[in-house]
N, C-alpha and C positions, 0 to 999 in steps of 0.2 A: 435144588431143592443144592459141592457148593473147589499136569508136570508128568514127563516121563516116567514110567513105574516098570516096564517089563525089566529092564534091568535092575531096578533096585529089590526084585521082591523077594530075595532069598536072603539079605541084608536086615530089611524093614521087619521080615519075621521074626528072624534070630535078634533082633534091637527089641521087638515086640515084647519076647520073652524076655530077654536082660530086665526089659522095666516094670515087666509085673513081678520079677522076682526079685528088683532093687530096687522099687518105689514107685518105678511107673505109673503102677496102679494104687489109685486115691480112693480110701472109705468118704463120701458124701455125708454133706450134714444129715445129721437126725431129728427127730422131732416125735410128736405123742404116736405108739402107736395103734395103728386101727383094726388089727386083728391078728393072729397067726397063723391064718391058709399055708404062706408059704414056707413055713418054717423048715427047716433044710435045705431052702433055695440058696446055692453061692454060687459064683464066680462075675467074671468082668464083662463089663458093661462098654464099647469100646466107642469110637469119634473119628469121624474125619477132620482134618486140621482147619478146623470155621467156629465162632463162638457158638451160631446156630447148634452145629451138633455136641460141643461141650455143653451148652446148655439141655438138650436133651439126652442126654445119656448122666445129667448127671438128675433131673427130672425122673427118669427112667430107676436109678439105682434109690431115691431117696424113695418114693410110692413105693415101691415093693418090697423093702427093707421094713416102711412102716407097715408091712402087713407080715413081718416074720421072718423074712429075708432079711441073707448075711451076705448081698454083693458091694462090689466094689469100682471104680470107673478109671479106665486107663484114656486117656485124652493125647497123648504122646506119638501115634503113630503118623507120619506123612506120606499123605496120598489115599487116593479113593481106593487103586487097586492093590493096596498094602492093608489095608481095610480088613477091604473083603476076603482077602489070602489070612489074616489071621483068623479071624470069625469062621471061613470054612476048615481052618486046620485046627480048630477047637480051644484056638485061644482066648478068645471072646464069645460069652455065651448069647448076647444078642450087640445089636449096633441099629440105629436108626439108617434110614434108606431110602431113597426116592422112586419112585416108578419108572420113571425115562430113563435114570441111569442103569437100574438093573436090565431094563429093557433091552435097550442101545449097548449099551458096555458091555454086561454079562454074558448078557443072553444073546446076543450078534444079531439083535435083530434089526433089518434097514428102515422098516417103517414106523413110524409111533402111529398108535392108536388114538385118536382123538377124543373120544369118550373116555373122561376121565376112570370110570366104571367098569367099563369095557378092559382097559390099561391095568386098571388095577387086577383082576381076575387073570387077565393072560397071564401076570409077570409071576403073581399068588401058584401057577398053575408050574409054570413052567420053573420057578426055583425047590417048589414041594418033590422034582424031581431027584435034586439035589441036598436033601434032608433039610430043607429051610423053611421055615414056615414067615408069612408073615400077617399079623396079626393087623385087626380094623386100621384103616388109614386115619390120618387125622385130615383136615376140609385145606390145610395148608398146601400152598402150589411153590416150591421152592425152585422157578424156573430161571432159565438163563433169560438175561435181557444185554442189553445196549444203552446204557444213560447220558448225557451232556449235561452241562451246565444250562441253569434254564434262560439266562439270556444270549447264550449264545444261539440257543434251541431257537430263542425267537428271531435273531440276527440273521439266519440261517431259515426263517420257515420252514422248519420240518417239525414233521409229527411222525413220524413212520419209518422202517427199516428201508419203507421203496424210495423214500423222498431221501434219506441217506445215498441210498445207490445212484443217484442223479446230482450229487452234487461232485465239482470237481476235485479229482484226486489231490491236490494239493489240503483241505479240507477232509478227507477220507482217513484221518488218522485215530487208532486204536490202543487201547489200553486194554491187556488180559493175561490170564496166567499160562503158564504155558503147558500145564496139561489142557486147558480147553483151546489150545491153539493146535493143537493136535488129534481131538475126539472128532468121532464121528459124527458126533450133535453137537460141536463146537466151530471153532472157525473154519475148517474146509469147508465143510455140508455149508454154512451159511454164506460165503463168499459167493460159492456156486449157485445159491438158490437166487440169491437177490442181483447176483451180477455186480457184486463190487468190486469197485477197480484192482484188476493186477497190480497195481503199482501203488495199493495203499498202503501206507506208514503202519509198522504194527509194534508196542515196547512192550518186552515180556515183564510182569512186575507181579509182586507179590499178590497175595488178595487185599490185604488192609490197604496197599500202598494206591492199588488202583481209584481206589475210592476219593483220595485225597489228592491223587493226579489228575480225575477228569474233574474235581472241582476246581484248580488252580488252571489248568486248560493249558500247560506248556507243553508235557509231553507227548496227550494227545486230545483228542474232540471228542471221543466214544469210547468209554470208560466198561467193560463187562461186569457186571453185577448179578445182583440175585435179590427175586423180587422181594423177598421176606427180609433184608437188609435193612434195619433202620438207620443206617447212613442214609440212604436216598432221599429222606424228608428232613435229614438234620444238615445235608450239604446245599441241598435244592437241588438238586439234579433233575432232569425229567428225562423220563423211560421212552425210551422211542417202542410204538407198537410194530408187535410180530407180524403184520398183517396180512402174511403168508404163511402163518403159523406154522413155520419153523419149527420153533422147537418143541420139546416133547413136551406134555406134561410131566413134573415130577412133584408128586405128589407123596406127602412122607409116609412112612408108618415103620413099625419097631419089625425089624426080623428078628428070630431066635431059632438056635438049635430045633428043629422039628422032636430030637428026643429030647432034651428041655421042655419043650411044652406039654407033650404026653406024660410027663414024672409031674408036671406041677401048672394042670392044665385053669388052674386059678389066675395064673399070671394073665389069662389073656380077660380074665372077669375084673379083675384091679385098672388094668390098660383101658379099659373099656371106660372105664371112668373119665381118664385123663384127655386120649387124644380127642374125642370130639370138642373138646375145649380147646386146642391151637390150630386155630384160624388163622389163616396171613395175614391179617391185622393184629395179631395176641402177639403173635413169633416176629415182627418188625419192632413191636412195642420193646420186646424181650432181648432183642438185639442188638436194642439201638441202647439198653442197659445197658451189655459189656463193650460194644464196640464206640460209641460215643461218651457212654458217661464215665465206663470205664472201672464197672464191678463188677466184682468174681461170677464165673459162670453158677460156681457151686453154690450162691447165697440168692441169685436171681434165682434160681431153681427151686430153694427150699421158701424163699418169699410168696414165689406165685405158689407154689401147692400150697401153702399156707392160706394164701387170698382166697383156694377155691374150695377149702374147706377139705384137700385128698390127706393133709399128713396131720 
């Protein structure tokens, strides 16, 4: 759902703060609005470093603004666990989020729950402990995959992560960033589940870069993506299945300040609007906006609420 962090997080914070107090943080487009429930609702809106979540956080700050609210969206921070250290030290009053990672990551949990349902109510349960609340999920699965090019995919006869584990190491080569070359639900856990070779080829690379590397097929053959990525239908890539389902679900939804939501418990009736409309087909469509065609997150955001009739 998208790099080393334990050292960078007392940096990423204080940088956190530098740019909401020197521009960091962006007021989102506006548009008609639809009511004033939240009227005295402020502060920021934050992003992990993926178009996915600048596009929802700035989704996030333009609906509720049009109902009263005065937030605002900081998009600047890098890294998932720089993230979440601002949003729990009260810099950001809410942030989009995935199931599996708060699961996996946060919450040190070893096992993912396979019920998406089930998944969601743990993580709901077990962060409510920690003043976070989060609110309805949206039906999006923003999970880790494995892509190739699709004629190489047929070159190769594979369809599966198993049929990968079976081809020779020379061929076993990887493209991914390198925080998920280090998580728990990233390349350890998967190496060891499927048995792939010790001696696979792995290049650490940006997120954008990977996309455009496993379509050119030089650096490596399996490319790590994210199913909700509309690169993977604009490059052709094709997904190789989990078929030991690996990995978690992650499944999105908005966290917020648990006291946020008790002072202005509307926000979670406005949200309630929005996320059952982003589907993993809506958010690849949405994606494939800034990351292929190559337009601002903040004007994709106010387009679709605009198409869905929220702002």
């Amino acid at each position: 759902m998208k790099k080393p962090v334990l050292a960078l997080l007392a940096t990423a914070v204080a940088a956190a703060m530098t740019l909401t107090a020197c521009g960091g943080a962006a007021t989102s487009s506006t548009s008609e609005q639809k009511g004033n429930e939240l009227e005295g609702l402020t502060g920021v809106f934050g992003a992990k470093d993926f178009s996915e979540q600048f596009i929802l956080s700035h989704i996030t700050s333009q609906v509720l603004n049009a109902h009263g609210a005065e937030t605002t969206t900081n998009t600047s921070v890098v890294g998932s666990a720089n993230v979440r250290t601002a949003f729990e030290t009260g810099q950001f009053a809410g942030y989009w989020e995935y199931t599996g990672t708060s699961w996996i990551t946060y919450n040190k949990q070893t096992t993912p729950l396979k019920d998406k349902n089930e998944m969601f109510e743990a993580v709901k349960e077990a962060d409510a402990k920690k003043g976070i609340a989060w609110l309805d999920p949206a039906p999006l699965n923003n999970t880790y995959a494995f892509a190739i090019r699709e004629d190489k995919a047929k070159e190769l006869n594979i369809k599966s992560l198993s049929d990968v584990a079976k081809l020779p190491a020379s061929e076993q080569t990887f493209c991914m960033e390198s925080e998920f070359s280090t998580r728990d639900d990233g390349w350890p856990g998967l190496q060891k589940e499927y048995g792939l070779s010790p001696e696979a080829k792995v290049s650490m690379l940006d997120t954008g870069v990977i996309y455009t590397a496993t379509q050119k097929g030089q650096d490596c053959n399996f490319g790590e993506v994210f199913e909700t990525d509309g690169r993977i239908a604009a490059l052709k890539l094709t997904v190789m299945e989990d078929d030991k389902q690996f990995f978690p679900i992650y499944q999105g939804a908005l966290t917020i300040k648990a006291d946020v939501l008790a002072k202005y418990p509307a926000i979670a009736d406005v949200m309630a609007k929005v996320s059952p409309k982003l589907t993993t087909e809506v958010m690849q469509q949405l994606n494939a906006k800034a990351d292929v065609d190559g337009d601002d997150p903040d004007e994709i955001a106010k387009a679709w609420l605009e198409s869905e009739g929220l702002i």
